[in-house]
N, C-alpha and C positions, 0 to 999 in steps of 0.2 A: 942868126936869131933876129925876128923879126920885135924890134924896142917898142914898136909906136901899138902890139897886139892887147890890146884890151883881157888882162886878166881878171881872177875876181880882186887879188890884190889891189891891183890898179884901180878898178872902178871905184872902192870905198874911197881912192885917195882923190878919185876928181868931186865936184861939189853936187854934179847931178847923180852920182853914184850914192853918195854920202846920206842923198834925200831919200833915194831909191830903195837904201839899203835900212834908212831908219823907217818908211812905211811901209815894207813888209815887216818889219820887226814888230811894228805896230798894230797891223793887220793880223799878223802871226800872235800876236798878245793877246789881243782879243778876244780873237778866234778861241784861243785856249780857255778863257777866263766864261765864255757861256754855259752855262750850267740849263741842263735839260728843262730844272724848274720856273728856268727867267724866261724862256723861248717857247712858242706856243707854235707847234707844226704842224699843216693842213694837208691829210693826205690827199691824195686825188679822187673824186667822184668814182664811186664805183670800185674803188681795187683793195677793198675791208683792210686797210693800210700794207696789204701787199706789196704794195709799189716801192722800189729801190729808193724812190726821190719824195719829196714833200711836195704838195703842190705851191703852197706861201711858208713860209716861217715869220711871225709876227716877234719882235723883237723890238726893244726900249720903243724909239719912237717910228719903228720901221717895218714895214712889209713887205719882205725879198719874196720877187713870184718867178716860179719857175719860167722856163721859154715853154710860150705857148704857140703850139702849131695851127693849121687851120683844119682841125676834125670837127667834124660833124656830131655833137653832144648826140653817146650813146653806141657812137660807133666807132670805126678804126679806120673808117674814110675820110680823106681829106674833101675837102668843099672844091667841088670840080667847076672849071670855068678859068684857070689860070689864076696869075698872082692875084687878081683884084678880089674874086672872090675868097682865095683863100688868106691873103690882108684880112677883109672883113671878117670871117669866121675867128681867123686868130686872136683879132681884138676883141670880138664877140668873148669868145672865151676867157683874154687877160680880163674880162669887165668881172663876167659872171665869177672868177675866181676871186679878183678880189674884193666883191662882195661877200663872200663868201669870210673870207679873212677879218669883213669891216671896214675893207677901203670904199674908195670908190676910183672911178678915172678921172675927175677933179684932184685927187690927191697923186699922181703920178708925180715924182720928183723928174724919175730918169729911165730911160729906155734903151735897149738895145736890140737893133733887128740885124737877125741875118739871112741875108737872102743866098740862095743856091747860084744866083746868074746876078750881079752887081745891074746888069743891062736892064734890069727889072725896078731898079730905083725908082722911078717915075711912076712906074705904074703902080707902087706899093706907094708909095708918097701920099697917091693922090685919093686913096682911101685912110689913110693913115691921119691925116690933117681933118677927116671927118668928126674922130677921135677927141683930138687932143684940141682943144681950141686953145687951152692954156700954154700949151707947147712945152713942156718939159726939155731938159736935156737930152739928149739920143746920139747915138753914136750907129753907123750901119755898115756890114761889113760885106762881103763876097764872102761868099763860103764854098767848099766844094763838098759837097751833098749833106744833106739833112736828114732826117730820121723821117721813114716813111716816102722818104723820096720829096717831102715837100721842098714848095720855091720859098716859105719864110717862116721862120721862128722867131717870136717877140719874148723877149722879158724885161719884168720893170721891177725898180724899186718905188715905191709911195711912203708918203707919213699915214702912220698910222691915225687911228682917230685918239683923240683924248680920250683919259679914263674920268673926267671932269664931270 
């Protein structure tokens, strides 16, 4: 029996476990305590809220937006031309949606891209820094494949606007 394997026992008793273990509890609490009437959910353009997912969920002082791909408003084409153009469409779209919410891209806290081919980094960067002058937090990941076959899927969180 291997002593040194990482159980879930185990992990509660070391201190990064302890941390881990109390914000998902935390996360998990939360999560439970939103009530449909505090949360205000944005379906997607076009799907008379058919759609499985929300496009934004605006919440206390926040605006969770779905990952947006780089389609073509209107259609189920992605913006041909490779990662740059479809970078641009995709942020295109994160703008137009959280306008739509009452953000804007000024208010972006934090991002996350996931690209299809990590190799592609540079070239989504360099449309991406277009965007964001403020520079939010972002985290970017390699993924193996994406919905529609796209090279990138962005989503962010933003403050929402004051109700002031």
């Amino acid at each position: 029996m291997n002593r040194n394997r990482l159980t879930p026992s185990r992990i509660c008793h070391t201190r990064a476990g302890r941390l881990s273990v109390a914000l998902l509890g935390s996360l998990l609490g939360a999560c439970a305590t939103v009530a449909d009437d505090e949360a205000v959910y944005h379906a997607p353009p076009g799907s008379d809220g058919k759609a499985p997912y929300s496009e934004a969920v605006v919440y206390d002082d926040f605006i969770f937006l779905a990952g947006q791909l780089g389609i073509v408003p209107g259609t189920r084409q992605l913006a041909e031309g490779g990662i740059g153009p479809e970078t641009r469409q995709a942020l295109q779209n994160t703008q137009a949606a959280l306008e739509r919410a009452g953000g804007s891209m000024d208010s972006v806290l934090k991002c996350t891209v996931f690209l299809a081919d990590i190799a592609d980094w540079a070239a989504m960067n360099k449309v991406y820094v277009e965007f964001f002058p403020n520079k939010p937090a972002r985290s970017a990941v390699g993924n193996i494949g994406l919905g529609l076959n796209a090279k990138v899927e962005i989503e962010c969180i933003a403050a929402a606007p004051d109700d002031d």
